[in-house]
SERO-4910 file (N, C-alpha, C, O; in steps of 0.05 Angstrom, whole numbers):
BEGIN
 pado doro    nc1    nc2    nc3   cac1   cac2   cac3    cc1    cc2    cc3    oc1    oc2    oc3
  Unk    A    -37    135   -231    -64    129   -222    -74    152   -204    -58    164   -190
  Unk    A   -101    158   -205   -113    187   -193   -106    168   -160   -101    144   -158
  Unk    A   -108    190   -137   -114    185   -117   -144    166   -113   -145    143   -105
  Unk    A   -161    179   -119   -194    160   -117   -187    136   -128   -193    115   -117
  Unk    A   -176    136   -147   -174    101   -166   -157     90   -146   -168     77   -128
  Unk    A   -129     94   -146   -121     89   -121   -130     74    -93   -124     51    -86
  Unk    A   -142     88    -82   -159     81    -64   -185     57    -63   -192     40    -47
  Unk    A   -195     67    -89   -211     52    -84   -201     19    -98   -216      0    -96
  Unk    A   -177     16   -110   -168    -11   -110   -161    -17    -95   -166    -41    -93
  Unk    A   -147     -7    -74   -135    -13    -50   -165    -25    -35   -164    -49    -29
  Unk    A   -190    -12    -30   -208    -17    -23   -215    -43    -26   -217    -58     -6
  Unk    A   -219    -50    -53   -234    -66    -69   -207    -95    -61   -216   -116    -51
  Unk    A   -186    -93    -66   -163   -116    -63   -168   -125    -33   -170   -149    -27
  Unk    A   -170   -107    -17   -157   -112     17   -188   -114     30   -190   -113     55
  Unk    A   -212   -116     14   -236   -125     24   -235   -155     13   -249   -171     25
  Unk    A   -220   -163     -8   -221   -193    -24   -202   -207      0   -208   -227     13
  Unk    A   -184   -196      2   -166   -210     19   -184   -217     49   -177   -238     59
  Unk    A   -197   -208     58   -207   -212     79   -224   -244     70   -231   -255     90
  Unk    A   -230   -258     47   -234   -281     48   -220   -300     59   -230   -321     67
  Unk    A   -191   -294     60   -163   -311     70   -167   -316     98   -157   -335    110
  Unk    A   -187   -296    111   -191   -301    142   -212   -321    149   -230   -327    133
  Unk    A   -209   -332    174   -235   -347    180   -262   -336    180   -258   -312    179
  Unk    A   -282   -339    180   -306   -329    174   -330   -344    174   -330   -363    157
  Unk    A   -346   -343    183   -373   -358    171   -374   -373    149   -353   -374    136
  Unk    A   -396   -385    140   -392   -393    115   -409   -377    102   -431   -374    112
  Unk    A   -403   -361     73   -410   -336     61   -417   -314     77   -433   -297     70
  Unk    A   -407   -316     97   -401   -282    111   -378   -268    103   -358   -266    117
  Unk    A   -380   -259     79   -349   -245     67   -357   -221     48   -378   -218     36
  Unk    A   -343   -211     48   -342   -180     37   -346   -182    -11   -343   -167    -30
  Unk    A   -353   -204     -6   -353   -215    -41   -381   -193    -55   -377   -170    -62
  Unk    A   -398   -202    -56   -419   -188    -58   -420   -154    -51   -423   -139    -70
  Unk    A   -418   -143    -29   -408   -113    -12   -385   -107    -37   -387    -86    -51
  Unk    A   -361   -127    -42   -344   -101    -54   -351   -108    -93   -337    -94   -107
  Unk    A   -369   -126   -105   -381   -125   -128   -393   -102   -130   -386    -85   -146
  Unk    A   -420    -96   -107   -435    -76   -102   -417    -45   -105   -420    -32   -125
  Unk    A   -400    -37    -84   -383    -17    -85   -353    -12   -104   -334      3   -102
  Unk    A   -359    -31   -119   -347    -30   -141   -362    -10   -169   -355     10   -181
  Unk    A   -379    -23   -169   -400    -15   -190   -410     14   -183   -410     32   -200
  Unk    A   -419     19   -152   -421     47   -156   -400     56   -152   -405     67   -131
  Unk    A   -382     59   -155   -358     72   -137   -339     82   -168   -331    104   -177
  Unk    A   -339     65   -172   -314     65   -193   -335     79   -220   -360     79   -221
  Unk    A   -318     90   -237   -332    112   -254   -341    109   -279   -361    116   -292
  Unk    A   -311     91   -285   -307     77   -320   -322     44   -308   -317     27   -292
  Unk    A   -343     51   -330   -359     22   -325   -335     -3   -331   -335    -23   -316
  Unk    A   -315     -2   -353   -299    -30   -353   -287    -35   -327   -293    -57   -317
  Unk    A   -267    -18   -310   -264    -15   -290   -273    -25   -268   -264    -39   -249
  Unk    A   -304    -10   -277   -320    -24   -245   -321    -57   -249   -318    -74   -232
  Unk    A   -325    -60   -272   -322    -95   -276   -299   -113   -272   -299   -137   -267
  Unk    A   -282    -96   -276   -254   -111   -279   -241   -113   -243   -228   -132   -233
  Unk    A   -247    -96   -234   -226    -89   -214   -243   -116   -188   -229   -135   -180
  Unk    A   -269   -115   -179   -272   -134   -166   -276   -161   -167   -277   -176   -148
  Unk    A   -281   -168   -208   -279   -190   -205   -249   -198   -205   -243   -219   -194
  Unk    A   -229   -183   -216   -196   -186   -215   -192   -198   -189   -180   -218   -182
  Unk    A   -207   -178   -174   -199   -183   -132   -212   -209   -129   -196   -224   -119
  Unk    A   -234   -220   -135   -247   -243   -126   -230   -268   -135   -225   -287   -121
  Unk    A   -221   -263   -165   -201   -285   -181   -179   -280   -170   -162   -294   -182
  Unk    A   -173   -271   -157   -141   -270   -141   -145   -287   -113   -131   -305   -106
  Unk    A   -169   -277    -96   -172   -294    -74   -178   -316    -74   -181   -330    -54
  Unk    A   -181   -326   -104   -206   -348   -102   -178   -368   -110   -172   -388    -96
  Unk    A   -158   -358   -140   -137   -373   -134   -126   -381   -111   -117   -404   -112
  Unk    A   -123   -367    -86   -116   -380    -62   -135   -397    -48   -125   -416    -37
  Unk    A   -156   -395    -47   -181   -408    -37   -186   -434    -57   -196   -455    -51
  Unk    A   -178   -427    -76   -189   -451    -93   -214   -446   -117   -226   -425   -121
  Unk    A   -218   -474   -133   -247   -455   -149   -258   -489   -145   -244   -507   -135
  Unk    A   -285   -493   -156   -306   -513   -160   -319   -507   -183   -318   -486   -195
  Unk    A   -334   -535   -194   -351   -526   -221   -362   -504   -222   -363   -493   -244
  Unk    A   -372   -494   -204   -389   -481   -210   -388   -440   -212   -403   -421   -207
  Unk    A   -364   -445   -220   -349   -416   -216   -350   -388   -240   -342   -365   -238
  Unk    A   -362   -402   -260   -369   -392   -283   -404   -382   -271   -411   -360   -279
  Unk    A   -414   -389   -263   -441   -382   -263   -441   -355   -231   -455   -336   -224
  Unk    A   -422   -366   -221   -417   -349   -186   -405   -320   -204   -412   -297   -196
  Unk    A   -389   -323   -227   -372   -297   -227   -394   -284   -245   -398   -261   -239
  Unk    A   -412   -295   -266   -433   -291   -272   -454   -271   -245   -460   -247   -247
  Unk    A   -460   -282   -230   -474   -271   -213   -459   -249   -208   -468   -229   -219
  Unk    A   -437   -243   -194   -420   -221   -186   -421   -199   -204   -429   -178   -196
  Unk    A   -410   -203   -239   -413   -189   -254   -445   -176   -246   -444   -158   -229
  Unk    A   -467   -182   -255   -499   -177   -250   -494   -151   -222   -497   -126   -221
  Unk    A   -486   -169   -204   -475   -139   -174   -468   -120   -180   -476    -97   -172
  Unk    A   -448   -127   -197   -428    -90   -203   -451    -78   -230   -451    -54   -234
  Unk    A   -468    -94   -244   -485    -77   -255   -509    -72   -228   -519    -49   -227
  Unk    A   -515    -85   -215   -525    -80   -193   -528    -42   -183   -546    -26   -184
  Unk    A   -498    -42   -171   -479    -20   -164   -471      7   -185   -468     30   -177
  Unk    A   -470     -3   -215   -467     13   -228   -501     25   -232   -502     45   -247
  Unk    A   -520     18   -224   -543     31   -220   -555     48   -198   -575     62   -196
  Unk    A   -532     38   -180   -546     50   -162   -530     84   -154   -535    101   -138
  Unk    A   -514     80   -172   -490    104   -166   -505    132   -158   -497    146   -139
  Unk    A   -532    142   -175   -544    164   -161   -558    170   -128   -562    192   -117
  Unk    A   -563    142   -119   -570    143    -95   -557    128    -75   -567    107    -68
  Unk    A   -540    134    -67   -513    130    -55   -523    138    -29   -508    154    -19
  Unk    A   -552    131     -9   -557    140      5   -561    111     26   -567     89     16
  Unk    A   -555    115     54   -562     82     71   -584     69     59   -578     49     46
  Unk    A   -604     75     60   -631     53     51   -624     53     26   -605     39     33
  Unk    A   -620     58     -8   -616     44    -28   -599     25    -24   -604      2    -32
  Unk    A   -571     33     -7   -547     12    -14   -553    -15      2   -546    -37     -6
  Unk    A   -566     -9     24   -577    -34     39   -603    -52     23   -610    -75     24
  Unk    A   -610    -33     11   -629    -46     -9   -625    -62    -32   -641    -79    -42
  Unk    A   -599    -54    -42   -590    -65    -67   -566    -90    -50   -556   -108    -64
  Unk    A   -561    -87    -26   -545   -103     -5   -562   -136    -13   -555   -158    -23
  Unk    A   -589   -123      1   -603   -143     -1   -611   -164    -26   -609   -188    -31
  Unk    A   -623   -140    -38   -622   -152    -74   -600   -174    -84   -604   -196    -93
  Unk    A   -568   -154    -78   -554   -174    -87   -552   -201    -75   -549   -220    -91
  Unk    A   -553   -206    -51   -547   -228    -41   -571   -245    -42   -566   -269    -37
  Unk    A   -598   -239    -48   -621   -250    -58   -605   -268    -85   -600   -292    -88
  Unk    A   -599   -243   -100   -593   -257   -128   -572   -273   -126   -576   -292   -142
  Unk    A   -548   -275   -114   -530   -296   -105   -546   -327    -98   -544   -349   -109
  Unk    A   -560   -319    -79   -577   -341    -72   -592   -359    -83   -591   -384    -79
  Unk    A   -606   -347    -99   -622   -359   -128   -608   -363   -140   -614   -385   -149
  Unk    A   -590   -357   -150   -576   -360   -176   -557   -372   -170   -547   -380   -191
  Unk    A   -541   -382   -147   -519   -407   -148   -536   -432   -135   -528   -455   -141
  Unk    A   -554   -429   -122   -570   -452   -115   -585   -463   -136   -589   -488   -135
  Unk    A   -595   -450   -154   -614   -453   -183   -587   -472   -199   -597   -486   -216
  Unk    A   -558   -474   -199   -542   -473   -199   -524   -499   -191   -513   -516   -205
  Unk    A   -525   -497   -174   -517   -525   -160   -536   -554   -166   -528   -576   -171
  Unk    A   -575   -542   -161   -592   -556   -160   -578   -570   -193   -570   -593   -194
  Unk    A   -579   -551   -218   -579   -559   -244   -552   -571   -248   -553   -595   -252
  Unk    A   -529   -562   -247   -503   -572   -253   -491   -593   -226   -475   -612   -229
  Unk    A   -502   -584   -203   -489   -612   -189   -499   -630   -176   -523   -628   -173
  Unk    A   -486   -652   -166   -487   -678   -163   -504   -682   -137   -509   -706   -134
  Unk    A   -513   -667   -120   -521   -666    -93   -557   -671    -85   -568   -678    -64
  Unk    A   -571   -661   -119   -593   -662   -111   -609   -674   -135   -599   -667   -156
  Unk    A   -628   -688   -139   -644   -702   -163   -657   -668   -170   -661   -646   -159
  Unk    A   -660   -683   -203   -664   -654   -213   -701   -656   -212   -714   -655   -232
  Unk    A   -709   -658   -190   -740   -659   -200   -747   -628   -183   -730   -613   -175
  Unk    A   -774   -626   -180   -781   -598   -165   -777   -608   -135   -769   -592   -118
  Unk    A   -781   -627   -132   -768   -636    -98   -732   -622    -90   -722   -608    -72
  Unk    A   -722   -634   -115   -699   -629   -106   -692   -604   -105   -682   -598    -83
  Unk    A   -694   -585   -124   -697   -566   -119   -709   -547   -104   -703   -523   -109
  Unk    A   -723   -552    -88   -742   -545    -66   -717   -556    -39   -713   -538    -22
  Unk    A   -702   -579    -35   -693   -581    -29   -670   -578    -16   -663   -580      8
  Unk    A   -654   -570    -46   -630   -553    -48   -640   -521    -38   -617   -512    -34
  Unk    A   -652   -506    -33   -666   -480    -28   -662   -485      2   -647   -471     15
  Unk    A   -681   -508     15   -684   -501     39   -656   -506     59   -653   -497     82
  Unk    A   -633   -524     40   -612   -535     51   -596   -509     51   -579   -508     70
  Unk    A   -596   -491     37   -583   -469     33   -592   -447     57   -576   -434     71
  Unk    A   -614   -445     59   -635   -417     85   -605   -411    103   -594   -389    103
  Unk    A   -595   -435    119   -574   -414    134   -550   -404    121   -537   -386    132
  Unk    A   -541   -413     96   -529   -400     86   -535   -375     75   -519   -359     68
  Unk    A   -562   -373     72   -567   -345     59   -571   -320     80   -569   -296     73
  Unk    A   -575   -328    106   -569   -306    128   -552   -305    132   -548   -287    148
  Unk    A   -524   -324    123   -492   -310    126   -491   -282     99   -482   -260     98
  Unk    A   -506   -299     84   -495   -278     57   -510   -249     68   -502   -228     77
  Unk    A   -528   -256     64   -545   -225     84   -526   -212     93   -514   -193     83
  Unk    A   -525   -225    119   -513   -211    141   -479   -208    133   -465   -195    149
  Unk    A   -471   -217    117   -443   -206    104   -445   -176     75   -428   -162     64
  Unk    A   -470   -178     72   -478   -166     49   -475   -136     64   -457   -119     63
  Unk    A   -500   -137     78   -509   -117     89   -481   -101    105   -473    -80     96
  Unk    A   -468   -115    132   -439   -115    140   -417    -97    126   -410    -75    135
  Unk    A   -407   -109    101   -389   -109     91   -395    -78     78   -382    -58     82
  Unk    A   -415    -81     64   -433    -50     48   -436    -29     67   -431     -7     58
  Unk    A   -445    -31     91   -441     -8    106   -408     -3    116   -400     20    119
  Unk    A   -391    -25    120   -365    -11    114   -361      2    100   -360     26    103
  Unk    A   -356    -18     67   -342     -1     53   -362     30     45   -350     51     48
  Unk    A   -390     29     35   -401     59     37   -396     71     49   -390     93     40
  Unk    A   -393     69     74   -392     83     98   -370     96    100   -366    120    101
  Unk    A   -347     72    100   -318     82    109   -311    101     83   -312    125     86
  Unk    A   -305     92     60   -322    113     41   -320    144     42   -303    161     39
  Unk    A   -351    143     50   -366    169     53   -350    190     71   -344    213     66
  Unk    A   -342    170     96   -328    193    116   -293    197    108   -279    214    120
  Unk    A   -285    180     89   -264    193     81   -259    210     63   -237    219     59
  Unk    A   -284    217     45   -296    232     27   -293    266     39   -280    287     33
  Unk    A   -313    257     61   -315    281     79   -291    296     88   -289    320     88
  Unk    A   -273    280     94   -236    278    105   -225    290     93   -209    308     99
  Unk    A   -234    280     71   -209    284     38   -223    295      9   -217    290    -14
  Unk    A   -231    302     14   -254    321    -10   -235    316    -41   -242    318    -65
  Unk    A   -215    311    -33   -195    305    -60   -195    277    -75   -182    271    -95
  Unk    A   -217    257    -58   -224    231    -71   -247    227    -75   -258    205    -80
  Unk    A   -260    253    -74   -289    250    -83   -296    242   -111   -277    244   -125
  Unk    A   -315    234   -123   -318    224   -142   -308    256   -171   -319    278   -169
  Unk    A   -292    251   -189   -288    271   -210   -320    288   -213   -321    312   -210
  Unk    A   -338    275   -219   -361    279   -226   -374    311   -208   -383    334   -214
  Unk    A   -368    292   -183   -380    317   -158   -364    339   -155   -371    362   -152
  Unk    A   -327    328   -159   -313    355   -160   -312    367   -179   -295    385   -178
  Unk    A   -326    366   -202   -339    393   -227   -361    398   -219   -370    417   -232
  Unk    A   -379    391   -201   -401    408   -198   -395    438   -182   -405    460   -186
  Unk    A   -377    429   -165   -369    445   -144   -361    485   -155   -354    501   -138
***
């Protein structure tokens, strides 16, 4: 395995594991390493494989619920998220697409829960309902989105700088 691939599974595994720790509820690095998966990693199967692999590994320890098919669904959507954003790899896109993703988390497992589970009548009330029952969970996801993404970009970037030998293949043929 290259050094960069390397690394960046190590990245992508030992950011999943950090679910094992106590934490908020959806303040976790899930979404952040979907996102830096997708741009990061080069071979699009790859970028798909490697953080949902990490998420299905923590989640076996964590456990799963019905509704886990539609959550890894969302995740997948991230790393295409991330595999878009790979040219602008700059603070404001990645915080932008930070945001995006955890928007679309939001909508899309609450749209989710409202339809497949047991918690809320399926009329427009309830679903209105299920939305507003969720608001503080969606400033954990935020604020774990945003968090976690300026790590891993970040930490990243300056080991890039460090190590010019895990730069992406791409940049070291331009050179």
């Amino acid at each position: 395995m290259k050094p960069r691939m390397a690394l960046l599974t190590t990245i992508i595994f030992g950011a999943a594991a950090l679910r094992l720790l106590p934490h908020a509820p959806n303040f976790d690095p899930i979404t952040a390493l979907a996102l830096f998966g997708g741009a990061q990693i080069e071979d699009r199967r790859w970028a798909f494989v490697l953080p949902l692999a990490a998420m299905l590994l923590s989640d076996l320890l964590i456990g799963f619920h019905p509704l886990m098919p539609v959550i890894y669904l969302t995740f997948a959507l991230v790393v295409w998220m991330g595999i878009s954003l790979r040219r602008r790899l700059k603070p404001l896109p990645v915080a932008g697409a930070a945001l995006g993703a955890a928007t679309l988390f939001f909508v899309v497992s609450n749209f989710a829960e409202w339809t497949l589970g047991m918690l809320y009548p399926r009329t427009v009330e309830g679903l209105i309902a299920c939305y507003i029952a969720a608001i503080p969970f969606f400033g954990n996801t935020i604020g774990g989105a945003l968090f976690y993404s300026a790590a891993l970009f970040g930490g990243l970037a300056l080991a890039q700088k460090r190590f010019p030998q895990i730069a992406p293949e791409s940049r070291l043929a331009a050179r």
